[in-house]
C-alpha positions in Angstrom: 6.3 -2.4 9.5 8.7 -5.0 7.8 11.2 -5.8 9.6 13.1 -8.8 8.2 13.9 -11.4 9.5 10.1 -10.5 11.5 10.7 -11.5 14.4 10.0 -10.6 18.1 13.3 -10.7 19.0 14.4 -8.0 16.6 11.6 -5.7 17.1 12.0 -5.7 21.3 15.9 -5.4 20.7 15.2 -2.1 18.6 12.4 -0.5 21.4 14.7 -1.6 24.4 17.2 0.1 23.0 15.9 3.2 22.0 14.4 2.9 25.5 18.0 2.6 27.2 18.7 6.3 25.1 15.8 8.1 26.4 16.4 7.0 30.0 20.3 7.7 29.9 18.9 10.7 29.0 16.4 11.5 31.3 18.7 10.5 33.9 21.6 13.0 33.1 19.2 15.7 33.1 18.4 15.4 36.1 22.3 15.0 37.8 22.9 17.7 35.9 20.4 19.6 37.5 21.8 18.2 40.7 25.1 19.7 39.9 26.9 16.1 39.5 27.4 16.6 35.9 28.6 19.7 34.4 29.7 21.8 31.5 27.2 21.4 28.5 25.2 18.8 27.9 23.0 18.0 24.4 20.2 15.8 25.0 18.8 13.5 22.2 15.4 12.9 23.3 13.3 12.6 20.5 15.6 11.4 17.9 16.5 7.6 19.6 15.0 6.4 16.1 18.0 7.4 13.9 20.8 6.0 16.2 18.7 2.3 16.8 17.8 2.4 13.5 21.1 3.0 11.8 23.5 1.2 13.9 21.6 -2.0 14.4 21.6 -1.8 10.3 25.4 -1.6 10.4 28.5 -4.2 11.5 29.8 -4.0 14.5 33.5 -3.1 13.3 32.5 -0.3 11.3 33.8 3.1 12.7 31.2 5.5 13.8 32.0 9.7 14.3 29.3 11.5 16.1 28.6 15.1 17.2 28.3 16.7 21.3 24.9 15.0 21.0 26.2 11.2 20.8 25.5 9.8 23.8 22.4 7.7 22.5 25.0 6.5 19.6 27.8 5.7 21.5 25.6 3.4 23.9 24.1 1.4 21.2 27.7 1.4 19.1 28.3 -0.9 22.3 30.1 1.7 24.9 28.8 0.3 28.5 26.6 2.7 29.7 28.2 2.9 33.5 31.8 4.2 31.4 29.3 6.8 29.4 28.2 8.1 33.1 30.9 7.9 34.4 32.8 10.4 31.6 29.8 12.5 32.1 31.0 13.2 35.6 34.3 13.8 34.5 35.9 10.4 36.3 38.7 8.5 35.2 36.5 5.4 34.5 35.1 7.1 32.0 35.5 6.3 28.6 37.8 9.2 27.5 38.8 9.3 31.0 36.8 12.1 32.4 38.7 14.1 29.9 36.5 14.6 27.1 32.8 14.8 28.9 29.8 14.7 27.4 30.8 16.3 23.9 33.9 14.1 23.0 32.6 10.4 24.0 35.4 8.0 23.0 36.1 3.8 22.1 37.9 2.8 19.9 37.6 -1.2 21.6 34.0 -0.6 19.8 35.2 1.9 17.1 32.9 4.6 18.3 35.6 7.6 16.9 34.3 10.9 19.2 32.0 13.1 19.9 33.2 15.8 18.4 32.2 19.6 19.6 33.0 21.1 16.3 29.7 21.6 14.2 30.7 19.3 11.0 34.0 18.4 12.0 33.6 14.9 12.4 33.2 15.0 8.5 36.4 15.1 7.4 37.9 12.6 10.1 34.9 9.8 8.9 36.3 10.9 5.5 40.2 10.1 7.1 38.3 7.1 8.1 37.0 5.4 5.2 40.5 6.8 2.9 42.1 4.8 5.7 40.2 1.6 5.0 40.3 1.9 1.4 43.7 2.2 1.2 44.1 -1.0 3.5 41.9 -3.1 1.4 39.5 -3.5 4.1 35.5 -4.1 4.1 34.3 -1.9 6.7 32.7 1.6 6.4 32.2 5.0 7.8 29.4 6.2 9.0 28.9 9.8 10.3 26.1 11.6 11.8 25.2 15.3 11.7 22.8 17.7 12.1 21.6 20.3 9.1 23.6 23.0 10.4 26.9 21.3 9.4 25.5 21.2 5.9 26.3 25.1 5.4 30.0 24.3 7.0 32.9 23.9 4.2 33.6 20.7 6.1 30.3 19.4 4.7 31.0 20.3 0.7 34.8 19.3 1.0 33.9 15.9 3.1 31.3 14.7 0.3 33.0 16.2 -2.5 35.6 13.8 -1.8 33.7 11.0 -0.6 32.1 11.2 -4.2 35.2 11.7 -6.1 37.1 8.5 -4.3 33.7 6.8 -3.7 34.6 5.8 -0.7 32.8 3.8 1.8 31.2 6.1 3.5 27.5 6.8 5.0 26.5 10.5 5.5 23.7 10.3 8.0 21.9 13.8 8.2 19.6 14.5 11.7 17.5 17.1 10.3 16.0 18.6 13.5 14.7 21.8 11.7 16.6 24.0 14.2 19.8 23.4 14.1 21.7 25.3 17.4 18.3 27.8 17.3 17.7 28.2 13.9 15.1 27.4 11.4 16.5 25.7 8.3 14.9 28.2 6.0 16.0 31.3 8.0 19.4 30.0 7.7 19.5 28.0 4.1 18.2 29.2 0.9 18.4 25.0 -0.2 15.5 23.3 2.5 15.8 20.4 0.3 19.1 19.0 1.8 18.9 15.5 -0.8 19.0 18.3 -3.5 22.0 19.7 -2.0 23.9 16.3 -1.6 22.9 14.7 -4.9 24.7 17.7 -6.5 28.1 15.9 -5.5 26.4 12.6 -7.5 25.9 10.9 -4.3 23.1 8.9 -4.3 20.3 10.3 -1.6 17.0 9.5 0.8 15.0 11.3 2.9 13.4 9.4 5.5 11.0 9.5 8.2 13.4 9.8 11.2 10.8 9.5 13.4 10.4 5.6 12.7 12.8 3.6 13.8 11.9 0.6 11.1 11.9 3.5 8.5 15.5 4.0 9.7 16.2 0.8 9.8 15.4 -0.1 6.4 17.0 3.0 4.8 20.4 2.5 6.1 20.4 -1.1 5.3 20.0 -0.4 2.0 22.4 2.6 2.1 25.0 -0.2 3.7 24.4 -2.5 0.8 24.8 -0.2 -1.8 28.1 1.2 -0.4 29.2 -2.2 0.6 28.9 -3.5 -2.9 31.4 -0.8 -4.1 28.8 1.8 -5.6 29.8 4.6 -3.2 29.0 7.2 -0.6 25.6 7.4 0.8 23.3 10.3 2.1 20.5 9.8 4.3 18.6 12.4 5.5 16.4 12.0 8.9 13.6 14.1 9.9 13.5 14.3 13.3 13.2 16.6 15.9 14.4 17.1 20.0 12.2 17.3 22.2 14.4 19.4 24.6 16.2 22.5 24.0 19.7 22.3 22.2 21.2 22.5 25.4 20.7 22.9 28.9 21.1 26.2 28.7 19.0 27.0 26.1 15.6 28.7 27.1 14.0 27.8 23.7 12.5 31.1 22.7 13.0 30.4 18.5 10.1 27.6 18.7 6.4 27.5 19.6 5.6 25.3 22.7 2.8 23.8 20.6 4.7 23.1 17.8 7.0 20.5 20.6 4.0 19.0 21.9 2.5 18.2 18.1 5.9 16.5 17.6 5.4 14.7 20.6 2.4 12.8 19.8 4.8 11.0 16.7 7.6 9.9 19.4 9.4 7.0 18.1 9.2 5.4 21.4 5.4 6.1 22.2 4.6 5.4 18.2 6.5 2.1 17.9 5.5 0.5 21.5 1.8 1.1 20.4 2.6 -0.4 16.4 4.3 -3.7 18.4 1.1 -3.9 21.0 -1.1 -3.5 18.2 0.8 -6.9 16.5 0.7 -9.1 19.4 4.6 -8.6 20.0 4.4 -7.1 22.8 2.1 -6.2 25.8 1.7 -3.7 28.5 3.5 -6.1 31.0 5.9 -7.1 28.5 6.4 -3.1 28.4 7.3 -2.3 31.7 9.9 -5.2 32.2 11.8 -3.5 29.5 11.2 -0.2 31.5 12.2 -2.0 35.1 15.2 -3.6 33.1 16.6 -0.4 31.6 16.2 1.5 34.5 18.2 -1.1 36.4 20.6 -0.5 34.1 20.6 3.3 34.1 20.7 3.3 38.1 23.7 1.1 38.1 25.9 3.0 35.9 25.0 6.2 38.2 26.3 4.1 41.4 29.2 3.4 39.2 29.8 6.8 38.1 29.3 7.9 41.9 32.0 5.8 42.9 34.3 7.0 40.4 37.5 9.0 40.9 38.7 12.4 39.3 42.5 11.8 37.6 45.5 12.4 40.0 47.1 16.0 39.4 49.9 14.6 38.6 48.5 12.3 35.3 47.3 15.9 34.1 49.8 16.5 31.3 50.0 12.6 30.4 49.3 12.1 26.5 49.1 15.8 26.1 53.0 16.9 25.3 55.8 14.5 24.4 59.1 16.1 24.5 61.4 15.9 21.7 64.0 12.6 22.1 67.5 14.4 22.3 69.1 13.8 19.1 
């Protein structure tokens, strides 16, 4: 580990919140088994190492596109948790309103542009995103995360075929879960190597333990400092995996039960906790305050989410149709 500045501040900041993902988590599992959330929900349990890691690497005014498993990035983007739950129940104090759900988490206060349903179709608006910034003379960059499946979309080859000819500051972040929806990569891809596939667009690559959140972290700090200093896109690849099915309606019949609990054993949370004890930055006590403090938080975003309201009938069609002034 080597983590600079190494200090314990930094290294509790980046377990607490990987902590705060896996019990937001957790937590909507379970209300959606009570029925009090609904529709679909993704769960990113497993993979809180590629959303701590990365976004505690970047500023906080650079824009951020996600896919319909971003609730662990849009929390540590800086979207309160209680207006994450609250969208989750489909209430007006939600962040998108209640409109959007659990797929299409929106802020643009924090710059946190969607949640997007469409496999790979954040892409082209991070893409929009960085043209946009460009453009305007601006410093900030675009970071977009997706999984391997949205490598074998168009979007994907269009998006960094562009990215690359404008070199435009932009970070591709890949979360290679091996599965995609419910597919291996190699049943699916005839390129496993996805740093092979990217580099072809001269983009400069890394593969990178997604598993470890300093791992993480270091990677997309450097990836921020080479495209901040004008050399170009990025592409970081993550190898992670979930350690619940794709959704909640998936019953998981394309992977061996083993093969999940062999994952298990490396969980960034479980792996990292134990490297910090194991340092004298942090202790078994010291561990459960974080626990008591998160789950604090996580209970008090469900009574605010329990309190919420659904949207009046009548605000319905507001911001969907604007009717032509009369000339």
């Amino acid at each position: 580990m080597s983590l600079p500045p190494r200090s314990q501040d930094i290294a509790l900041d980046l377990l607490r919140d990987m902590v705060r993902i896996r019990r937001l988590e957790e937590r909507a599992g379970e209300l959606y088994g009570e029925g009090k959330i609904r529709g679909f929900l993704h769960l990113y349990i497993g993979e809180e190492a590629v959303a701590v890691g990365v976004l505690h690497a970047l500023a906080a005014n650079d824009a951020v596109v996600a896919t319909y498993r971003e609730h662990g990035h849009a929390l540590i983007k800086g979207v309160p948790m209680k207006a994450i739950m609250a969208e989750m129940y489909g209430h007006q104090e939600g962040c998108s309103r209640g409109r959007g759900g659990s797929m299409h988490l929106f802020d643009a206060t924090t710059r946190f542009f969607g949640g997007n349903a469409i496999v790979a179709g954040g892409l082209p608006l991070t893409v929009g995103l960085a043209l946009a910034e460009r453009m305007q003379g601006g410093s900030r960059l675009s970071a977009c995360f997706f999984g391997e499946g949205a490598m074998a979309e168009g979007a994907f080859h269009e998006s960094i075929n562009l990215a690359a000819l404008w070199q435009l500051p932009m970070l591709f972040c890949c979360e290679n879960n091996l599965y995609a929806m419910g597919t291996a990569l190699d049943r699916s891809q005839s390129q496993t190597d996805l740093c092979v596939k990217a580099s072809a667009y001269k983009v400069d690559t890394r593969s990178v333990d997604g598993m470890d959140v300093i791992a993480v972290y270091e990677a997309a700090r450097d990836a921020v400092e080479h495209i901040r200093a004008g050399r170009g896109p990025f592409f970081l690849e993550f190898r992670t995996y979930r350690f619940r099915a794709h959704s909640m309606f998936d019953p998981q019949l394309y992977r061996d039960k083993d093969e999940v609990e062999q994952w298990k054993t490396h969980g960034p949370i479980h792996t990292y906790s134990a490297q910090l004890k194991a340092e004298g930055l942090l202790d078994e006590p010291g561990f459960l305050a974080i626990l008591a403090q998160v789950d604090a938080e996580v209970e008090a975003a469900v009574t605010y989410a329990e309190s919420g309201s659904l949207e009046p009938l009548e605000d319905l069609s507001r911001d969907v149709y604007t009717p032509r002034a009369a000339p």
